[in-house]
N, C-alpha and C positions, 0 to 999 in steps of 0.2 A: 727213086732217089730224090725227086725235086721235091714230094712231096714230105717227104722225110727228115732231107737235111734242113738247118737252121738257114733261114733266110742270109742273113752277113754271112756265113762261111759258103751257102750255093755261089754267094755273088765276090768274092772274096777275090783279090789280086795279091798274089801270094808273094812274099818277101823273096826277090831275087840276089841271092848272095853269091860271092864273086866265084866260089869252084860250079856255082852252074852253069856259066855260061862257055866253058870251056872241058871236051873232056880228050885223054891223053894225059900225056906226060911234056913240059915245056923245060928249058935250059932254065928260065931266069921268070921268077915270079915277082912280079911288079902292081899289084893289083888287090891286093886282100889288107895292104897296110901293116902288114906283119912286122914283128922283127929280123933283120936282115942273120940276124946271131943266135943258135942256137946255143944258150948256155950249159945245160944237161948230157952233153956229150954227140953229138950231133946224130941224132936220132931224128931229125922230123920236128921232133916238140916246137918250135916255131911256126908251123907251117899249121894251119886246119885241117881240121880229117874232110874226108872224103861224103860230103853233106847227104849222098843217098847210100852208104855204106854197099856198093858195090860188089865189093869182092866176097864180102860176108852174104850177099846175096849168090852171086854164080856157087857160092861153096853149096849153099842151103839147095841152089836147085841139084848139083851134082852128088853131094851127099846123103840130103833127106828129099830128094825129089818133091821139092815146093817149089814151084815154077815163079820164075824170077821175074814177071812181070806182075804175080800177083803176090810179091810181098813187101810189108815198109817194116826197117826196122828200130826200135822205140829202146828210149832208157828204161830198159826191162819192162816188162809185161806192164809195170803199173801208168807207165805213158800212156800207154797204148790207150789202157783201160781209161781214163783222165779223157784222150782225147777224143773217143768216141762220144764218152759224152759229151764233148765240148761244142763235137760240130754235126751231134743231131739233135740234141735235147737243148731245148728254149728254158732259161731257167722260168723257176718260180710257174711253170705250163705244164711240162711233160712229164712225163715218170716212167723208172725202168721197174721191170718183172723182177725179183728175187725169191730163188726157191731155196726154202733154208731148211739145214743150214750148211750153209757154203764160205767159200774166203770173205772175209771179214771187209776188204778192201773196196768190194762194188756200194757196200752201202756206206761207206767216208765219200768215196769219189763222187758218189751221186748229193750226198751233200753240201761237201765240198762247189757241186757246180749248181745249187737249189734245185735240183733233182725227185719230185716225190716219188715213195718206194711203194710197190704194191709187193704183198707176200702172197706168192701159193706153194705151202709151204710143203716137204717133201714127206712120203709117210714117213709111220716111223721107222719102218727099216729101210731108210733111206732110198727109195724109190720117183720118179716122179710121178705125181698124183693126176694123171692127163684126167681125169673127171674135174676135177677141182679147176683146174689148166682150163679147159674147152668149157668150162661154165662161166669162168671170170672173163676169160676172152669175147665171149657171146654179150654178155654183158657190160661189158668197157666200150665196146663196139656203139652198143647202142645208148650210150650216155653220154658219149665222146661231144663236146664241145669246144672250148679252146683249146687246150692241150690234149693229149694223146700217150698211150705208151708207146715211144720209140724202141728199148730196149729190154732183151732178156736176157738173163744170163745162167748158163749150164755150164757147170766147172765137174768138169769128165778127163781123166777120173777127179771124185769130187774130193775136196777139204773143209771141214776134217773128217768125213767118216770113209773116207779111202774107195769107195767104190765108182769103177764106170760104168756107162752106158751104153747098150747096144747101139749100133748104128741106124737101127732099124726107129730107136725111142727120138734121137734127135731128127733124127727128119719127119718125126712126127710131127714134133714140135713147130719145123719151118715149114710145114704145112700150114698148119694151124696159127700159125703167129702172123700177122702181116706188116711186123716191123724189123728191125736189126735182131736177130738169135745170134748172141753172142758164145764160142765154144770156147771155153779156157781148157786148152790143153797141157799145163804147167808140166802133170805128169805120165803125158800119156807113153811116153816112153816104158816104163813100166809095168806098161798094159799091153792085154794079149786084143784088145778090142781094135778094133778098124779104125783110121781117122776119119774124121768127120772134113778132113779135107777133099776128099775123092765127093761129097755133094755141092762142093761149089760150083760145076757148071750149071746145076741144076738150081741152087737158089741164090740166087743176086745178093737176095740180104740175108747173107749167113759172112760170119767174119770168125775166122781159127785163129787164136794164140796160142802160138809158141813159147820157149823159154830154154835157152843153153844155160839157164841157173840149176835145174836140178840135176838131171842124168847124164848133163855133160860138162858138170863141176863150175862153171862160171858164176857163180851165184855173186863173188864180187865186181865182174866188171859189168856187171847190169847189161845184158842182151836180149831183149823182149822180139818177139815177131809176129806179125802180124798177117795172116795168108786171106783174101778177100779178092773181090770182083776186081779189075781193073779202075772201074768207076771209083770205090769206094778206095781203093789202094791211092789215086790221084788226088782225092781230097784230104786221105791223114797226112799224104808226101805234101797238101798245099799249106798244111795251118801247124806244123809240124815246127820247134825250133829248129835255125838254120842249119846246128850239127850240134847234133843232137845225142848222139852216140859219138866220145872222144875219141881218138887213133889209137891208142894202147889198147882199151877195150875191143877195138877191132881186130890190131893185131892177135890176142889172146885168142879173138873167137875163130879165126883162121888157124890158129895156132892145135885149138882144142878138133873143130872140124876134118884138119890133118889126123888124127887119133884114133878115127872110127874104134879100128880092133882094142884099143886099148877100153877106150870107154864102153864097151859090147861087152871085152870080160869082166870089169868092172860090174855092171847092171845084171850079167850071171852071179856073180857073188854078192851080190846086194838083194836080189831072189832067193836066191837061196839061207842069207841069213833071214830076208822075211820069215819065209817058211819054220825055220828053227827057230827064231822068237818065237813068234805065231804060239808052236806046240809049248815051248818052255812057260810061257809067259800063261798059258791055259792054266798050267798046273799047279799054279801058287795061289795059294788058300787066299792072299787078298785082290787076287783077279775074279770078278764074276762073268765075263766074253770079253771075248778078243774078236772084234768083226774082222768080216772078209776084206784082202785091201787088193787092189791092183795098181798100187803104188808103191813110195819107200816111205811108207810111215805106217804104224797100229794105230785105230782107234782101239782102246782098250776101256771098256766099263772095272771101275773098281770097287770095292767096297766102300771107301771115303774117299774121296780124289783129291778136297782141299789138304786132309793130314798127309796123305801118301806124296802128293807133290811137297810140300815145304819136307818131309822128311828126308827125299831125295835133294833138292834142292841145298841144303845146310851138310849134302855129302859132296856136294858138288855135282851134282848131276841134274842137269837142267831138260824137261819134259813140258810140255805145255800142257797147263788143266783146260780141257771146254765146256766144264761142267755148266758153264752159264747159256751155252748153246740150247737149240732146241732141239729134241728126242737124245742128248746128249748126258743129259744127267751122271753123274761120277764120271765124269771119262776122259782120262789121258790121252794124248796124242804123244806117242813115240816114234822119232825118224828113226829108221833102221841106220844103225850109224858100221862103225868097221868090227870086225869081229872081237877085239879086243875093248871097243866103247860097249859091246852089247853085253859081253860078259860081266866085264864090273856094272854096269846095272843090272843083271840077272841075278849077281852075290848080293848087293843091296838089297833086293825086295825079296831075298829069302831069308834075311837079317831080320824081316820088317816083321813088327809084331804090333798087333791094333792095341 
């Protein structure tokens, strides 16, 4: 870790704001400067949320068994992702691993914080290429001078070509890697594969994200999570804004946590329409494959992606084209949406004539 993290944030004296130094429940708060008057109906809304999101944590470990000392929770995943860089990578020095093609967001953030990017990029059927992997690593190794790669990142299951990764392929990788392997788990829910959480006793520098935006509907109150060493949990909680995740979005995510069964039948029914897109969406003369997904989205190869999107789009059906991606070429990205969003786009692109 010493030698990893960025000098200012190892040495770092973390902003003490006033619900730290007190926990409990007190009659009369006098201390944070607030307004005494909640004018929104007396809710709270005066008052700051809860600076280490707490409660959202004991749910997380009694719910999804992520242990509540190894997780911080971030204004949705892209905090999190932002702040890893923030407090291992030295701008304008270091640079992270990106195997593409994957979410779009690790290479803004890394720019975003002067970040150089090295690519090893995934075959084409979306696989990781560990020859390519274990050759660039031997090699970075021995060039290494001022800066360094700190980070990599494996987005399992991946976006946008839907597919995860054995358990067995990631811990290959924090084998092989000797800096932060970063696992975006956005959709593992979705997936019948293993978390990659069950090897963090085993590798220090491995850090799992989470996310209650996808398969457990929160996508608007931004709830990102973070599952990592203790070490590493200490430093995103030290350089972290003060409160950082508002009280509404907390209560929601408590709210949504309460719902297990609900959200479990829901993610049955959102399997199962995969599955029935999946075959329907094979069978129209302007699909050339539908790959495998372990998530709630198709990547889908088309015959022209740019006319098929604007055609869907001026119907009102909004799809993402990735045609600009790498091993991507023609290809749609369809979220599995409710049975009846799926159907009137299955009537459209049997309308669709090239």
């Amino acid at each position: 870790m010493k030698e990893l993290l960025r000098a200012n944030i190892a040495n770092l004296i973390p902003y003490s704001c006033a619900r730290n130094d007190f926990v409990g429940e007190a009659e009369v708060y006098l201390d944070a400067n607030e307004n005494w008057r909640d004018f929104v109906g007396d809710q709270g809304r005066n008052r700051y949320p809860d600076p280490l999101s707490t409660h959202i944590r004991r749910a997380l470990a009694e719910v999804l068994d992520l242990p509540f000392a190894n997780t911080v929770i971030g204004n949705g995943s892209d905090e999190l992702i932002d702040n890893l860089f923030r407090c291992f990578c030295n701008p304008g020095k270091d640079r992270t691993i990106i195997m593409s093609p994957t979410y779009g967001a690790y290479r803004v953030f890394a720019d975003i914080n002067d970040v150089g990017i090295d690519q090893v990029p995934l075959t084409s059927g979306f696989a990781i290429d560990f020859e390519a992997l274990q050759a660039f690593l031997e090699k970075e190794k021995l060039e290494r001078k001022e800066g360094r790669c700190k980070l990599l990142f494996i987005c399992s299951p991946n976006n946008p070509s839907g597919n995860a990764y054995p358990l067995e392929q990631i811990e290959r990788v924090c084998t092989l890697f000797d800096g932060i392997t970063v696992v975006d788990e956005a959709y593992f829910d979705f997936s019948s594969y293993e978390s990659a959480v069950t090897l963090l006793s085993r590798f220090p520098n491995l850090v799992v994200l989470r996310t209650l935006s996808k398969c457990w509907a929160l996508a608007n109150a931004r709830v990102g999570i973070a599952v990592a060493s203790k070490d590493v949990c200490a430093v995103l909680t030290s350089m972290k804004y003060p409160y950082n995740v508002g009280g509404p979005s907390q209560e929601l995510a408590l709210k949504a946590l309460a719902q297990g069964a609900q959200v479990e039948a829901t993610k049955k029914e959102t399997l199962a329409e995969r599955a029935r897109m999946a075959a329907a969406l094979s069978g129209l003369a302007c699909v050339v494959k539908v790959f495998p997904s372990d998530s709630n989205f198709l990547l889908v190869r088309v015959t022209d992606a740019n006319k098929l999107y604007q055609y869907l789009a001026q119907r009102g059906i909004i799809v993402r084209n990735r045609s600009r991606e790498l091993h991507c070429e023609n290809c749609l990205r369809i979220t599995v949406g409710s049975r009846g969003e799926n159907d009137t786009l299955l009537s459209a692109l049997k309308l669709y004539k090239e």
